[in-house]
The first five atom37 places (N, CA, C, CB, O) and aatype in JSON, in Angstrom:
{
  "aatype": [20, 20, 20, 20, 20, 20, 20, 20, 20, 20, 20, 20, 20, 20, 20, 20, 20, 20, 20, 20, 20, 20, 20, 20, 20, 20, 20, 20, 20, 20, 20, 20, 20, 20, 20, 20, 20, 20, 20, 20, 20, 20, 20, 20, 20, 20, 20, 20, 20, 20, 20, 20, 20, 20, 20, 20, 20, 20, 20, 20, 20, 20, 20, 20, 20, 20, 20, 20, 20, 20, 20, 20, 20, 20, 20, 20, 20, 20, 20, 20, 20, 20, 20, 20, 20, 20, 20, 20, 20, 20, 20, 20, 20, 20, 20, 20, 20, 20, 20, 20, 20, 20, 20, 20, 20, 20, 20, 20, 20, 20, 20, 20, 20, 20, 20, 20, 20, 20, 20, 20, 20, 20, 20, 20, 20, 20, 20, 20, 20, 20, 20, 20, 20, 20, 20, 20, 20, 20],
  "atom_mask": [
    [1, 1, 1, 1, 1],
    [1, 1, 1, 1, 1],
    [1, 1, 1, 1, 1],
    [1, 1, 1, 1, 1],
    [1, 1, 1, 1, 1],
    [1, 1, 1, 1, 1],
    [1, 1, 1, 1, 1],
    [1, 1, 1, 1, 1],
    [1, 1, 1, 1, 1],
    [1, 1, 1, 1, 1],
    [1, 1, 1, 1, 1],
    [1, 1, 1, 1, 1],
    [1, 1, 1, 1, 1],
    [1, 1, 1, 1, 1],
    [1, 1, 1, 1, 1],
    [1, 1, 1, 1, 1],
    [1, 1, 1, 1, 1],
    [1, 1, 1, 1, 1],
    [1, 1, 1, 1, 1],
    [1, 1, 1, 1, 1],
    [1, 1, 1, 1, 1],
    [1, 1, 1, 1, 1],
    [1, 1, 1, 1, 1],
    [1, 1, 1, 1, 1],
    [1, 1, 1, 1, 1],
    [1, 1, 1, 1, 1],
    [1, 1, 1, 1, 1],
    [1, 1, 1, 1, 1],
    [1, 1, 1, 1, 1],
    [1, 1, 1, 1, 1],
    [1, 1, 1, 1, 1],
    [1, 1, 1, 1, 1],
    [1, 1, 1, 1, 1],
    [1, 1, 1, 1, 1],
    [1, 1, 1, 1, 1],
    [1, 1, 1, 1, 1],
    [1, 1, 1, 1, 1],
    [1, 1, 1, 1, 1],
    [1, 1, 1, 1, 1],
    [1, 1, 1, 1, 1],
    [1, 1, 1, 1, 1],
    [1, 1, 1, 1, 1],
    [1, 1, 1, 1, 1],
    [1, 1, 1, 1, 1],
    [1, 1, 1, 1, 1],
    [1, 1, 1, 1, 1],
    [1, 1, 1, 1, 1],
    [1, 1, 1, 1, 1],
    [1, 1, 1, 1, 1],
    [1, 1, 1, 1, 1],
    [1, 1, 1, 1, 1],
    [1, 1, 1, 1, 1],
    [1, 1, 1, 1, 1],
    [1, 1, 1, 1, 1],
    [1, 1, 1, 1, 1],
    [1, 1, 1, 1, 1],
    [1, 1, 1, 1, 1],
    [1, 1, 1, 1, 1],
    [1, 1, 1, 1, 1],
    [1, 1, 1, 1, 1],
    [1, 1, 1, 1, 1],
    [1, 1, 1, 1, 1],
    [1, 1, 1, 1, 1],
    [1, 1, 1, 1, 1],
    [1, 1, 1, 1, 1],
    [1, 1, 1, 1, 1],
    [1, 1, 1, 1, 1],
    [1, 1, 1, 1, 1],
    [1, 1, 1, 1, 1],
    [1, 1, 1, 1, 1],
    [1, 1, 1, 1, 1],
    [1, 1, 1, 1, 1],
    [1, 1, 1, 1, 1],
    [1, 1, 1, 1, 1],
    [1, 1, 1, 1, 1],
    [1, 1, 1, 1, 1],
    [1, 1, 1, 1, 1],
    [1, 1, 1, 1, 1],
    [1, 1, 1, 1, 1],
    [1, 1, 1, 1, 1],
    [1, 1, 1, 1, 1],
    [1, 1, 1, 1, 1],
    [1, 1, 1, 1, 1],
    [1, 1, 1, 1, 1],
    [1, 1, 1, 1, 1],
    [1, 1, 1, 1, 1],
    [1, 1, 1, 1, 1],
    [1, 1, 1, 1, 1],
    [1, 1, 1, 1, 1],
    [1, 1, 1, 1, 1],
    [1, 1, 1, 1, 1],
    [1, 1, 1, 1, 1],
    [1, 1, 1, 1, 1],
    [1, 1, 1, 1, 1],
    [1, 1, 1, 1, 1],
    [1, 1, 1, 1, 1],
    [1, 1, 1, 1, 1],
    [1, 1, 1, 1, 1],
    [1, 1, 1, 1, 1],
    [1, 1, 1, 1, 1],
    [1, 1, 1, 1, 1],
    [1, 1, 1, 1, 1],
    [1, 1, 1, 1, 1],
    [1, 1, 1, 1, 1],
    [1, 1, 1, 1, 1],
    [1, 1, 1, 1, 1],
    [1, 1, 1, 1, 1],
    [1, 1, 1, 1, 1],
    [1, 1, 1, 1, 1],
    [1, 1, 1, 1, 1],
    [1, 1, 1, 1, 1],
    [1, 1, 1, 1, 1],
    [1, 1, 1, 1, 1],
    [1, 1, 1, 1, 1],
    [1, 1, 1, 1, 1],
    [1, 1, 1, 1, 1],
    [1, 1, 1, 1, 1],
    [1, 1, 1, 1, 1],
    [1, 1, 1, 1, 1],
    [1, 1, 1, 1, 1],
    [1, 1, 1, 1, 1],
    [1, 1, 1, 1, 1],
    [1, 1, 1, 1, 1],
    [1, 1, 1, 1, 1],
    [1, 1, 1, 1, 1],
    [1, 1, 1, 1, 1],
    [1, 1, 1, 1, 1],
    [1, 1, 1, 1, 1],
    [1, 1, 1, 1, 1],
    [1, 1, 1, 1, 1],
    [1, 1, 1, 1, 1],
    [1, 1, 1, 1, 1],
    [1, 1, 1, 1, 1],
    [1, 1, 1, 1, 1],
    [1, 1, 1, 1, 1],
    [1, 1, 1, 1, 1],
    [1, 1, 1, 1, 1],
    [1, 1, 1, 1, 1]
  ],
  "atom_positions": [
    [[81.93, 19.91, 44.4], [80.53, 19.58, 44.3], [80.1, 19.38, 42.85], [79.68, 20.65, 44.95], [79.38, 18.47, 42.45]],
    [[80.66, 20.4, 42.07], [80.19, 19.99, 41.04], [80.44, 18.46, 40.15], [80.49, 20.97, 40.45], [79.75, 17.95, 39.27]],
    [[81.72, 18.01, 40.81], [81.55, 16.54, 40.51], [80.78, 15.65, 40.55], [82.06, 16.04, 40.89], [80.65, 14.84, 39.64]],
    [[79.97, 15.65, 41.88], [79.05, 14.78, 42.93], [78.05, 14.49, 41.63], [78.23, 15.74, 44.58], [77.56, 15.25, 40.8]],
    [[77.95, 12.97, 41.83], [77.29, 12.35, 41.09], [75.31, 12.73, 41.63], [78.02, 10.73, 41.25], [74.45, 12.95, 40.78]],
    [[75.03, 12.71, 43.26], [74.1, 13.23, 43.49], [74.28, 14.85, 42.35], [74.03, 13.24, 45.17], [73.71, 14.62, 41.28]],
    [[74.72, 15.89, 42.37], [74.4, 17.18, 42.07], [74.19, 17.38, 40.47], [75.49, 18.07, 42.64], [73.46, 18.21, 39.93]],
    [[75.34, 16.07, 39.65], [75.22, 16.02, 38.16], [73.83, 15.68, 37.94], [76.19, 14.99, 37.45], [73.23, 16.39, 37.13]],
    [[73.08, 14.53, 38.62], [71.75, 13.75, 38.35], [70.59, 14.58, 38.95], [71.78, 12.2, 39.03], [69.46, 14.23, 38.6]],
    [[70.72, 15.83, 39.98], [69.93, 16.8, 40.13], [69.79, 17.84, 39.54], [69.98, 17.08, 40.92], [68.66, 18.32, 39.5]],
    [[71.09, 18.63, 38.79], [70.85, 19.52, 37.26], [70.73, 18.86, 36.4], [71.8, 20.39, 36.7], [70.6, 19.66, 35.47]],
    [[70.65, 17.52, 35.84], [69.92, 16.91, 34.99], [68.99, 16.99, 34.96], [69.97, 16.07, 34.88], [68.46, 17.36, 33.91]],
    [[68.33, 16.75, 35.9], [67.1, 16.41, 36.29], [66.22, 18.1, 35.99], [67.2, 15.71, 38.08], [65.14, 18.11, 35.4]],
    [[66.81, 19.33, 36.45], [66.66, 20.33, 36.7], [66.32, 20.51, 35.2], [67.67, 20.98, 37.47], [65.23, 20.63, 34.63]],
    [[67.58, 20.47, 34.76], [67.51, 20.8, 32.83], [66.56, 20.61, 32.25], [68.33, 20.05, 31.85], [65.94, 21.54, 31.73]],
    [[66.08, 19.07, 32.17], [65.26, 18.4, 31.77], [63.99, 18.73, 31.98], [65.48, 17.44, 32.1], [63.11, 18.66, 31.12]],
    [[63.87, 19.06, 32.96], [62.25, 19.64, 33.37], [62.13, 20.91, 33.24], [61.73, 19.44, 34.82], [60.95, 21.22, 33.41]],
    [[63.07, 22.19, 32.92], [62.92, 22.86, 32.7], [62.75, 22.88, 30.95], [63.59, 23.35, 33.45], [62.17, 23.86, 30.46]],
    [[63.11, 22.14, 30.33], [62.9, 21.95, 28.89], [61.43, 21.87, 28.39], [63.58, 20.71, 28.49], [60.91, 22.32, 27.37]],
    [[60.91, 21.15, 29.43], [60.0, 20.06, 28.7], [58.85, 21.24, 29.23], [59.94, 18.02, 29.34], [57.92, 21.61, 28.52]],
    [[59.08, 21.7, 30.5], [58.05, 23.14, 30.94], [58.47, 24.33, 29.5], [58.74, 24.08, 33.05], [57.55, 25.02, 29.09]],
    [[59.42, 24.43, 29.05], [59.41, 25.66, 27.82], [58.44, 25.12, 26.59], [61.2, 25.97, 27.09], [57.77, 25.88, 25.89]],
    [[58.46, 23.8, 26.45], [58.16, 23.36, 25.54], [56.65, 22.66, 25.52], [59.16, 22.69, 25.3], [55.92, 22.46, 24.56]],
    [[56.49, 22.42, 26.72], [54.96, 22.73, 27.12], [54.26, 24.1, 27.51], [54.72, 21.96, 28.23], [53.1, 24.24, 27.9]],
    [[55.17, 25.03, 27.34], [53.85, 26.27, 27.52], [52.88, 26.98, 26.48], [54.44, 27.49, 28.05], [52.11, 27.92, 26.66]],
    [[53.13, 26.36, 25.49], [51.85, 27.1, 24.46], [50.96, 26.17, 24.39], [52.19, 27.55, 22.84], [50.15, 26.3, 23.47]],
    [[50.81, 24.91, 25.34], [49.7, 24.23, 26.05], [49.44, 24.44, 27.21], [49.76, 23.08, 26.06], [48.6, 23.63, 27.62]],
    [[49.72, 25.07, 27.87], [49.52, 25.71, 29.17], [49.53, 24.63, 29.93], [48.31, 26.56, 29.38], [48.53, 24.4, 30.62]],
    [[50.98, 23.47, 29.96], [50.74, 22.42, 30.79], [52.4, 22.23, 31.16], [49.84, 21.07, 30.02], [53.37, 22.57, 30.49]],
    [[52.32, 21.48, 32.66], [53.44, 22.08, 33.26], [53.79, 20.51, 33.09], [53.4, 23.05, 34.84], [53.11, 19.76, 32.39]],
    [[55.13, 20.02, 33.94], [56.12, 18.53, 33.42], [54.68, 17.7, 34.54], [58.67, 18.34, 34.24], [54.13, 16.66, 34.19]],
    [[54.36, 18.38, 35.72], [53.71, 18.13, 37.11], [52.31, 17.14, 36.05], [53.14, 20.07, 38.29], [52.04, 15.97, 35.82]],
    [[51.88, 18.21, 35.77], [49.96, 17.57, 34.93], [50.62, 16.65, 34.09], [48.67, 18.98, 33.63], [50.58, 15.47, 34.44]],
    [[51.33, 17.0, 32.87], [51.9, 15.93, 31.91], [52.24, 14.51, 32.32], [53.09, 16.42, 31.4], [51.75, 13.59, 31.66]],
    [[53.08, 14.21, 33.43], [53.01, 13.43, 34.16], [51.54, 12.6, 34.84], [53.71, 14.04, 34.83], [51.62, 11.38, 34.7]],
    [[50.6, 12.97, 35.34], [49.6, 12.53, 35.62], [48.84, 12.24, 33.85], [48.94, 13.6, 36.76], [48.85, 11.09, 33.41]],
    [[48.3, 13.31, 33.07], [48.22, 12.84, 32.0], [48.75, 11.08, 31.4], [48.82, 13.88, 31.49], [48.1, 10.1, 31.04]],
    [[49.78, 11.28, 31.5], [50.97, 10.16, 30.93], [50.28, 8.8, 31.47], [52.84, 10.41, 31.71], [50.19, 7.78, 30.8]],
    [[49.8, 8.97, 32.83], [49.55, 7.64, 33.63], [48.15, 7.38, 33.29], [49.78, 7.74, 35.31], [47.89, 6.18, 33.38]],
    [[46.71, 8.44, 32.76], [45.97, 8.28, 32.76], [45.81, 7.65, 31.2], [45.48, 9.21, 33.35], [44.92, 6.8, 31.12]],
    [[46.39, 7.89, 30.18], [46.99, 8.02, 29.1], [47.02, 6.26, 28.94], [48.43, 9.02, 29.2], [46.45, 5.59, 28.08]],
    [[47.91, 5.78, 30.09], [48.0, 4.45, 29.89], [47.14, 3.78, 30.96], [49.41, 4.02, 29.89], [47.76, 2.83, 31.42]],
    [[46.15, 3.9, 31.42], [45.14, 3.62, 32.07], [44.19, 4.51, 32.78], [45.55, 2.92, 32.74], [44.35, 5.25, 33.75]],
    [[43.22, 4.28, 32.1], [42.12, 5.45, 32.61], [40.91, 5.02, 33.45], [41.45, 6.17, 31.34], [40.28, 3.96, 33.5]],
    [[40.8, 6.15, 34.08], [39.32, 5.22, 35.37], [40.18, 5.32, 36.29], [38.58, 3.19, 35.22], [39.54, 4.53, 36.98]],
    [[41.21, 5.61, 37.06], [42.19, 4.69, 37.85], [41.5, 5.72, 39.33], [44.38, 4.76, 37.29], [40.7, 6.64, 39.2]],
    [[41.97, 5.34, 40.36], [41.76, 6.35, 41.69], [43.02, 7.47, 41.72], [41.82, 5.34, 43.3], [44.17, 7.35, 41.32]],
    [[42.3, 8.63, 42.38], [43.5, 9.51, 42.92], [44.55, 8.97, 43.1], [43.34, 10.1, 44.03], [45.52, 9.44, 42.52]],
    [[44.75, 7.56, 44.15], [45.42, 6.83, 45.41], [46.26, 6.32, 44.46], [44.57, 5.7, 46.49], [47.45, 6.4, 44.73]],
    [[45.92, 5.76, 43.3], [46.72, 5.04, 42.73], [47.81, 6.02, 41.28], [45.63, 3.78, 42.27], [48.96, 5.85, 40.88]],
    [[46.84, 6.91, 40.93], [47.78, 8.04, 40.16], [49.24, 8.26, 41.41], [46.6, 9.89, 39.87], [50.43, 8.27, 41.11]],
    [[48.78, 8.39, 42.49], [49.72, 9.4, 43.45], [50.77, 8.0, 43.58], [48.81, 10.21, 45.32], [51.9, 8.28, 43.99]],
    [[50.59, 6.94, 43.35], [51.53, 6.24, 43.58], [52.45, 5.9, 42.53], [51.1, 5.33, 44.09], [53.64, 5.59, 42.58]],
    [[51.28, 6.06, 41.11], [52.34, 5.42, 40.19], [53.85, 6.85, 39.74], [51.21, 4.82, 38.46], [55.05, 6.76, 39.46]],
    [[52.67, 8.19, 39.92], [53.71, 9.11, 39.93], [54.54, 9.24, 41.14], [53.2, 10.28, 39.65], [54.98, 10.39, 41.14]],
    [[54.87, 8.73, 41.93], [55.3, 8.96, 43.2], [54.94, 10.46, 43.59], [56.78, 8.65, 43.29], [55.96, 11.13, 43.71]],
    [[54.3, 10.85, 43.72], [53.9, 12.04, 44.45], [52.68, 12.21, 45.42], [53.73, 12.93, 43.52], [51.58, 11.66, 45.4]],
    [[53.09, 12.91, 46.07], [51.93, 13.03, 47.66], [50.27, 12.81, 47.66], [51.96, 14.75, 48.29], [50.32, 12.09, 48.66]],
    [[49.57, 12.82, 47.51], [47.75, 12.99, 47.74], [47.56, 14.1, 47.36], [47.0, 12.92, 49.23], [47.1, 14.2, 46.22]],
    [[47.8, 15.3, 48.09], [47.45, 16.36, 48.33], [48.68, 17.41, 47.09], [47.49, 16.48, 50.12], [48.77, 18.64, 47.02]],
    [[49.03, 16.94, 46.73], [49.9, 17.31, 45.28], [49.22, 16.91, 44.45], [51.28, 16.74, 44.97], [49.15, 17.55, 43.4]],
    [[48.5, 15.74, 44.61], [48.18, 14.92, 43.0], [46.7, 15.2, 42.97], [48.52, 12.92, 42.87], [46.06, 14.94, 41.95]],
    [[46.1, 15.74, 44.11], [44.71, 16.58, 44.31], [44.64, 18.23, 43.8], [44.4, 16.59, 45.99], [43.7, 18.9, 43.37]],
    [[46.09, 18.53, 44.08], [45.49, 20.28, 43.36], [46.37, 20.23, 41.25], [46.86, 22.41, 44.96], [46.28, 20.96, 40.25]],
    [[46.91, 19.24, 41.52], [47.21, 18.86, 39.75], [45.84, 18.25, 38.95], [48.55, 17.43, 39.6], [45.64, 18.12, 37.75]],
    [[44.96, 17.92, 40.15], [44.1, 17.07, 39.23], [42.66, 18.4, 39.15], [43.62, 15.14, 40.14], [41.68, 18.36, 38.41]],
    [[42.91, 19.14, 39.87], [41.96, 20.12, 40.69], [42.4, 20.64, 39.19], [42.29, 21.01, 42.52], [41.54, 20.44, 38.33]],
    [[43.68, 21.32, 38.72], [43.78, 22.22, 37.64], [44.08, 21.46, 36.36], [44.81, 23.25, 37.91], [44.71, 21.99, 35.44]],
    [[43.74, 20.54, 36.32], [43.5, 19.58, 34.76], [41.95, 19.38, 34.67], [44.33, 17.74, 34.76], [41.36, 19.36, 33.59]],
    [[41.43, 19.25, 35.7], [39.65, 19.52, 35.88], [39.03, 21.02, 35.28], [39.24, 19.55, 37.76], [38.08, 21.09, 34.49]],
    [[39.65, 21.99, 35.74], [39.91, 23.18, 35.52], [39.95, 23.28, 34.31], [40.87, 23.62, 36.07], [38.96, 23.84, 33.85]],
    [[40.68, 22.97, 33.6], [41.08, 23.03, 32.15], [40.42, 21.81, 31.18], [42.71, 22.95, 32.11], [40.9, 21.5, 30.09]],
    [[39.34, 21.23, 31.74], [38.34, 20.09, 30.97], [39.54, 19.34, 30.12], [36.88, 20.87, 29.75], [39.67, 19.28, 28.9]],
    [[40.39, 18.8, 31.19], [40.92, 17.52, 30.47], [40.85, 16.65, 31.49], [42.4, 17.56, 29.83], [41.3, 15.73, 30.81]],
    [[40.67, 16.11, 32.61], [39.71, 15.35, 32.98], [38.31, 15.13, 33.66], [40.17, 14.96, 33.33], [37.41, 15.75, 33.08]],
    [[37.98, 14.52, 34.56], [36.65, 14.22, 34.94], [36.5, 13.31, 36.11], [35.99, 13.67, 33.85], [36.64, 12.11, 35.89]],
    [[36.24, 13.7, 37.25], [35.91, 12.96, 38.25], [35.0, 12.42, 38.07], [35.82, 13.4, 39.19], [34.24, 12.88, 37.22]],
    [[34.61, 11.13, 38.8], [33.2, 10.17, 38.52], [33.42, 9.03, 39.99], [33.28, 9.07, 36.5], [34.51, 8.48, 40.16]],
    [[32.13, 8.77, 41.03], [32.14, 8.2, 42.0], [32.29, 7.11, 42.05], [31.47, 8.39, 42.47], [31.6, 6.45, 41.28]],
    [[33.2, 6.39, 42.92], [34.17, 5.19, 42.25], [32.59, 4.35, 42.85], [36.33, 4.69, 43.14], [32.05, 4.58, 43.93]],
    [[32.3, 3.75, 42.22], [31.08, 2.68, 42.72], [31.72, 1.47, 44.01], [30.48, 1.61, 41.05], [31.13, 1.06, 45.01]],
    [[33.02, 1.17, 43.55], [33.08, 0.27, 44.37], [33.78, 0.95, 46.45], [34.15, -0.88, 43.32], [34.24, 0.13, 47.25]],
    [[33.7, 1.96, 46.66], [34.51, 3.03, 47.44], [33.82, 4.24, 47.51], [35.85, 3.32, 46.86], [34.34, 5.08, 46.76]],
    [[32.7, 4.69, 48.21], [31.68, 5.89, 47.7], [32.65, 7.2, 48.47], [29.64, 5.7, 48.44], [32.33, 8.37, 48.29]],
    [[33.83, 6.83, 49.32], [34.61, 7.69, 49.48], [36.08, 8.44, 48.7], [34.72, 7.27, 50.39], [36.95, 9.25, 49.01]],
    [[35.62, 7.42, 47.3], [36.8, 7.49, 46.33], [36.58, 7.97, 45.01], [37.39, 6.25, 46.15], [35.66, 7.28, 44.58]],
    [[36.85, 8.59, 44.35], [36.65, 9.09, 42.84], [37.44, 8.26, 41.92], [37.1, 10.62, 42.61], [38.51, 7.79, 42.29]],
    [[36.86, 7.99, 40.44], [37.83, 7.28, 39.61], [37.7, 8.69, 38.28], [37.21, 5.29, 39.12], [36.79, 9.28, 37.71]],
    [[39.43, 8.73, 38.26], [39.35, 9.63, 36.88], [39.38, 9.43, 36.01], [39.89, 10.31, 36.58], [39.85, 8.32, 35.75]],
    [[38.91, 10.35, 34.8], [38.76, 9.92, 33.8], [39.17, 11.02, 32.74], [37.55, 9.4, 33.8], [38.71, 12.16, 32.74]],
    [[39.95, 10.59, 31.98], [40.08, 11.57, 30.48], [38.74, 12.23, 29.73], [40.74, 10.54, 29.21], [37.75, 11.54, 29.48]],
    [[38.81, 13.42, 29.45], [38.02, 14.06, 28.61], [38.43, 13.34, 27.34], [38.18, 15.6, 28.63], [39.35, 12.52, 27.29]],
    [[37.56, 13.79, 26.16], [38.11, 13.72, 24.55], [39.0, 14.87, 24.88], [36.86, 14.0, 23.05], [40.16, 14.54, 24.63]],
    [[38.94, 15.77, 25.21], [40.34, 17.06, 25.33], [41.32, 16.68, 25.39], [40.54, 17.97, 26.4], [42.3, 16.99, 24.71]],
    [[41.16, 15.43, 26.82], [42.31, 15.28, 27.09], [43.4, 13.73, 27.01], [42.13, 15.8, 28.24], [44.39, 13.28, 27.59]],
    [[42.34, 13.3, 25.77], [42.77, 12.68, 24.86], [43.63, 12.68, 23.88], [42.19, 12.53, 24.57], [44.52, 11.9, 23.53]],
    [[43.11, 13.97, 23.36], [43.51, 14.63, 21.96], [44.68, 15.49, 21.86], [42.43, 15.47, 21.47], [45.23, 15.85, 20.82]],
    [[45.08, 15.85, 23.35], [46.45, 16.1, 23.78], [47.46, 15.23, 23.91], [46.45, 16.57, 24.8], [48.63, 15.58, 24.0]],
    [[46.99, 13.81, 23.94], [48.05, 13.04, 23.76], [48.99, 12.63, 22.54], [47.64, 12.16, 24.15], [50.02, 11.98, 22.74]],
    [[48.55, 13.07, 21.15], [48.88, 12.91, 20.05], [50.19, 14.42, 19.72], [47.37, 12.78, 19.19], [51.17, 14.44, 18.97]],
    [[49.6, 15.52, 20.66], [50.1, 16.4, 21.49], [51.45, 16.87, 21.59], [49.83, 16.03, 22.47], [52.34, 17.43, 20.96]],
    [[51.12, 16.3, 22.84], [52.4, 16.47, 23.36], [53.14, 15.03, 24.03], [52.23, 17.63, 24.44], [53.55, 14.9, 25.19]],
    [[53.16, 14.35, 23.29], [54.09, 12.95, 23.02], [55.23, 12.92, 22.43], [53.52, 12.03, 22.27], [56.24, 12.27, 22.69]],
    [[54.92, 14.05, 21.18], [55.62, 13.72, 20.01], [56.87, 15.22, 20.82], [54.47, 13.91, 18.07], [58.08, 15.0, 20.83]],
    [[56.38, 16.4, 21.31], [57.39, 17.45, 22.5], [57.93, 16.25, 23.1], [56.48, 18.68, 23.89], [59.03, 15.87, 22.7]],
    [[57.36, 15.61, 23.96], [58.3, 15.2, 24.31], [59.18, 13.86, 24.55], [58.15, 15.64, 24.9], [59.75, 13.36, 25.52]],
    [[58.98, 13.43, 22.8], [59.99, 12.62, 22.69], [61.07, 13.72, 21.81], [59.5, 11.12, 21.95], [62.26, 13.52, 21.54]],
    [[60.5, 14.52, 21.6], [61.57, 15.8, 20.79], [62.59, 15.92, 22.22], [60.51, 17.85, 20.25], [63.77, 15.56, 22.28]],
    [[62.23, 16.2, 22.72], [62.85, 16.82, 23.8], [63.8, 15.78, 24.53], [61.77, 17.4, 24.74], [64.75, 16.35, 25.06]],
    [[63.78, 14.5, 24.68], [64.51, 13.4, 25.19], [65.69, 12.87, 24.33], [63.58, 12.35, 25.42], [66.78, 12.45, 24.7]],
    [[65.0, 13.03, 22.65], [65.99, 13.17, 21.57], [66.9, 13.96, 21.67], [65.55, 13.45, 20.51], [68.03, 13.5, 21.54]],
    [[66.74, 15.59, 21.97], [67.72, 16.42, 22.39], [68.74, 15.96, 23.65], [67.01, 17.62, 22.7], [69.96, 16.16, 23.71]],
    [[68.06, 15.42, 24.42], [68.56, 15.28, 25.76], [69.93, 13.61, 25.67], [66.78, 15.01, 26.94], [70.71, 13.0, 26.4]],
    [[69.38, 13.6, 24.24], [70.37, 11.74, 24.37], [71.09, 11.88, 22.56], [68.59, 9.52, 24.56], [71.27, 11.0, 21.72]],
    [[71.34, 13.23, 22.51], [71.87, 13.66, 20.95], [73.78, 13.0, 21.21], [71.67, 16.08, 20.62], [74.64, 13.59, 21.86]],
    [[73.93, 11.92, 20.6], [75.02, 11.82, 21.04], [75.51, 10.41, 21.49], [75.04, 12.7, 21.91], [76.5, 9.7, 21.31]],
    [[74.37, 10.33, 22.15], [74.29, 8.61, 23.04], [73.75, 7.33, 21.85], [72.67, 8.66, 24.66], [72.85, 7.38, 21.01]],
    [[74.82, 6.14, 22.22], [74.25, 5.44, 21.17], [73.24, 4.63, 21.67], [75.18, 4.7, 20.43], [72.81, 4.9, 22.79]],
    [[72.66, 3.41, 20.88], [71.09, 2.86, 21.73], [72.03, 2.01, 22.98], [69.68, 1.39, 20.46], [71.59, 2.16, 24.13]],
    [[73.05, 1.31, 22.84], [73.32, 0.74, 24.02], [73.5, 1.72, 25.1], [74.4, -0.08, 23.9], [72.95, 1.45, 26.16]],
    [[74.19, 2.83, 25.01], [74.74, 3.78, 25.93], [73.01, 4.23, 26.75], [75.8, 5.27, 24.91], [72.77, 4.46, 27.93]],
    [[72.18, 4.23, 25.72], [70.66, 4.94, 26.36], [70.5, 3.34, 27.29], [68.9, 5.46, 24.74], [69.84, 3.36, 28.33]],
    [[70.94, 2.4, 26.95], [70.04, 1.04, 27.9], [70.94, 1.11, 28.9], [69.89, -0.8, 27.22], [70.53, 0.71, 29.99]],
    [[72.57, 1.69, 28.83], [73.31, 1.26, 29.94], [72.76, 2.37, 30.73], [74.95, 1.11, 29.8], [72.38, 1.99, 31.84]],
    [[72.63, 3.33, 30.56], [72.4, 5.0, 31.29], [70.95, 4.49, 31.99], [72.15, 6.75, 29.85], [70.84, 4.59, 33.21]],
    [[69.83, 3.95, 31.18], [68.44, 3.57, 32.25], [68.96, 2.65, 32.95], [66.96, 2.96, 31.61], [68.75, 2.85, 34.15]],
    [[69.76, 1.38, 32.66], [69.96, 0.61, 33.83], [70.64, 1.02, 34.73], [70.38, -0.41, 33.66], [70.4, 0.45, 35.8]],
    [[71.39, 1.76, 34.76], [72.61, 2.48, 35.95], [71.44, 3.02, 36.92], [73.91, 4.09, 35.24], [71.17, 2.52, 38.02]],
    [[70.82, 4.08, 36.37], [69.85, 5.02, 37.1], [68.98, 4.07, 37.3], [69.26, 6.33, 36.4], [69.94, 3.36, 37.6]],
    [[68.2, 3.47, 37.41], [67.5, 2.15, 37.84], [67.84, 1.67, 38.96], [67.66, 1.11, 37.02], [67.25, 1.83, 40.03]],
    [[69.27, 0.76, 38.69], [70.02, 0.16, 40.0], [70.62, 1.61, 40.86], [71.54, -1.06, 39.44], [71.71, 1.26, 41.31]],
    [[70.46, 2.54, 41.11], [70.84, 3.67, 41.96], [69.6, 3.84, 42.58], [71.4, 4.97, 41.25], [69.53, 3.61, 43.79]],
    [[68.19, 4.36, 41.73], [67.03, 4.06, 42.6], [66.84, 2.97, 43.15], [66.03, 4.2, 42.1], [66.75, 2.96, 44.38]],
    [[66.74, 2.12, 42.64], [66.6, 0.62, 43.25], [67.77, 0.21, 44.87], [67.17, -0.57, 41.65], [67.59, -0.45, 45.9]],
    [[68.58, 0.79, 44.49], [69.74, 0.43, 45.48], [69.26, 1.58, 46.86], [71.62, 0.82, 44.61], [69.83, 1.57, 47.96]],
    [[68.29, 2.37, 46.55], [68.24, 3.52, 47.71], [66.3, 3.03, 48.16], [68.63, 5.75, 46.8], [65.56, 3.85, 48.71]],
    [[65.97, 1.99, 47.88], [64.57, 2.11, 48.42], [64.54, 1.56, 49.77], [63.51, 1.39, 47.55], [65.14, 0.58, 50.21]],
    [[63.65, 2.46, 50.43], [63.69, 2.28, 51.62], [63.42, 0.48, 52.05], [62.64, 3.36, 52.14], [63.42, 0.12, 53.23]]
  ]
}
């Protein structure tokens, strides 16, 4: 097992997020929020519906992440005008000012993670993992 290319790319995966959670805790922000952050980061205003898609994660996941980034006044719900059953979110200045943040963690942290790899080896390694997701969508 420990060969299995599934189990290498799931303690990767494991590693990795456990890094980036050590290295996000004296912001009290987990890989889960950072992630939503990240998307709002590069477009803000957006719906719940559409955060939950670009992160691939559930509704009701991307409702109690957004529930405790609300919590912590880094963002802001506001009634989507065009959908009075929909909210559009929105960045605080807080949670703005975290992006200058923790960008720079975690490109530290990806640097660690590719110490070694040259720039082609980093383009062949995203395209491999690319065509493996890509090759498994439903």
């Amino acid at each position: 097992m420990d060969d299995s290319l599934g189990f290498i790319i799931y303690q990767t995966h494991l590693r990795l997020k456990n890094n980036l959670n050590h290295s996000f805790k004296p912001f009290d922000m987990t890989t889960e929020q950072w992630g939503i952050l990240n998307r709002l980061w590069e477009k803000d205003g957006v719906s719940q519906r559409d955060l939950s898609e670009k992160t691939h994660k559930d509704q009701p996941n991307v409702t109690r992440i957004l529930d405790k980034l609300e919590q912590k006044g880094l963002i802001r719900r506001e009634p989507n005008p065009d959908d009075r059953r929909a909210f559009s979110i929105y960045l605080t200045e807080e949670g703005w000012n975290l992006k200058n943040q923790l960008i720079p963690i975690a490109v530290n942290c990806l640097e660690k993670a590719l110490k070694g790899f040259t720039p082609n080896e980093i383009q062949v390694l995203k395209a491999s993992l690319k065509q493996i997701y890509n090759n498994l969508e439903p």
